[in-house]
C-alpha positions in Angstrom: 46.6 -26.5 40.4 49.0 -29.0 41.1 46.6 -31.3 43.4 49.6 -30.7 46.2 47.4 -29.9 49.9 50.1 -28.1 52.2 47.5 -29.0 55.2 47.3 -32.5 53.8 51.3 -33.0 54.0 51.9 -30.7 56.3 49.7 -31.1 59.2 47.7 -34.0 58.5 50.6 -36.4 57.4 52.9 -35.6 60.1 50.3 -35.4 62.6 47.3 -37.4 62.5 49.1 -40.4 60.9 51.6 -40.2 63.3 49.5 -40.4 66.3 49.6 -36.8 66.9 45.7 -35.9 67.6 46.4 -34.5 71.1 45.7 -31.0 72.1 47.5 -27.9 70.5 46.5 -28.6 67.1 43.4 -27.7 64.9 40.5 -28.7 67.6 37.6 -30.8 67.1 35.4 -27.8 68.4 36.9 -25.3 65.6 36.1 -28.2 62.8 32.0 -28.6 64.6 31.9 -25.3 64.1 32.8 -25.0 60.7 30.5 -27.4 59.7 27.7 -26.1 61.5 28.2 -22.9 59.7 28.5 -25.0 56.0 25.3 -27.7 57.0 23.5 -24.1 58.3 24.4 -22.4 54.8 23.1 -25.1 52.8 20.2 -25.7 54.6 19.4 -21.6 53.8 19.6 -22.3 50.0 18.3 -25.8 50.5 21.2 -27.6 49.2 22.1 -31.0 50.0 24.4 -32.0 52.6 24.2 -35.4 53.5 28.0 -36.0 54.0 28.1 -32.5 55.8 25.8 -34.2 58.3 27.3 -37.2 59.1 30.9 -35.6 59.3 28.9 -32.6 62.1 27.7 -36.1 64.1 30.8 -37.4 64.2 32.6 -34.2 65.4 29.7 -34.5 67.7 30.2 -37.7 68.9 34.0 -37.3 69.8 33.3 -33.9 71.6 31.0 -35.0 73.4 33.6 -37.8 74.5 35.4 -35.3 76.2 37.5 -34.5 73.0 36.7 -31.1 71.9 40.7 -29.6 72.4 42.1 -32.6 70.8 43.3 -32.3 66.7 40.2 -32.6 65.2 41.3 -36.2 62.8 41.1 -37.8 66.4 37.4 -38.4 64.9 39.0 -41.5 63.2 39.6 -42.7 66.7 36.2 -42.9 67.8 35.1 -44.3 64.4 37.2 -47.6 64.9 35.8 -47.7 68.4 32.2 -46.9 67.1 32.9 -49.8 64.5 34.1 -52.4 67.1 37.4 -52.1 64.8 41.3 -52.4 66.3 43.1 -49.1 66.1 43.9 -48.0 62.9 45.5 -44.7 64.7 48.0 -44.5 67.4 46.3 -43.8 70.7 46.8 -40.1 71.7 47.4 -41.4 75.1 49.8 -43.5 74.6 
C-alpha cells in the first residue's frame, strides 16, 4: 500500500478541517457503535484496549451533549472545550 486514506482526504480533510461536522455525514452514534462492538470483541479475547476506551468515552461524552447526528470528528470539539482550550475547529454553528 501506498499509505494514501481516501476517507482521510476525502471526507475527513474536506470536512472535519473545514468546519464541516454538522449532520449528514458519518454520525457520532455510527462511530459509538463501532467501538462498542471493537472494546466488546476485545474484551471476549481479553485483549487490551485502553485507547478503544477512551475514544468510546469521548463518543460518549459528545452524544450525550446532544451530538449524536453530527460527523462524528465533532469529538474534537468537545475535547478543546473539555480542555478549557480555544477552538481548534470551526464551530459547526457558525
Amino acid at each position: 500500500g501506498s499509505g494514501d486514506s481516501y476517507a482521510l482526504a476525502n471526507h475527513f480533510e474536506k470536512n472535519a478541517l473545514s468546519g464541516n461536522v454538522g449532520r449528514g455525514l458519518f454520525p457520532t452514534s455510527y462511530i459509538m457503535k463501532d467501538m462498542k462492538l471493537a472494546s466488546e470483541m476485545a474484551r471476549r479475547h481479553r485483549l487490551p484496549a485502553a485507547f478503544g476506551a477512551l475514544s468510546l468515552a469521548v463518543y460518549r461524552g459528545t452524544c450525550a451533549l446532544g451530538h449524536k447526528d453530527h460527523y462524528f470528528p465533532l469529538a474534537l470539539r468537545w475535547m478543546e472545550q473539555a480542555a478549557n482550550m480555544a477552538a481548534l475547529t470551526p464551530d459547526p454553528k457558525e
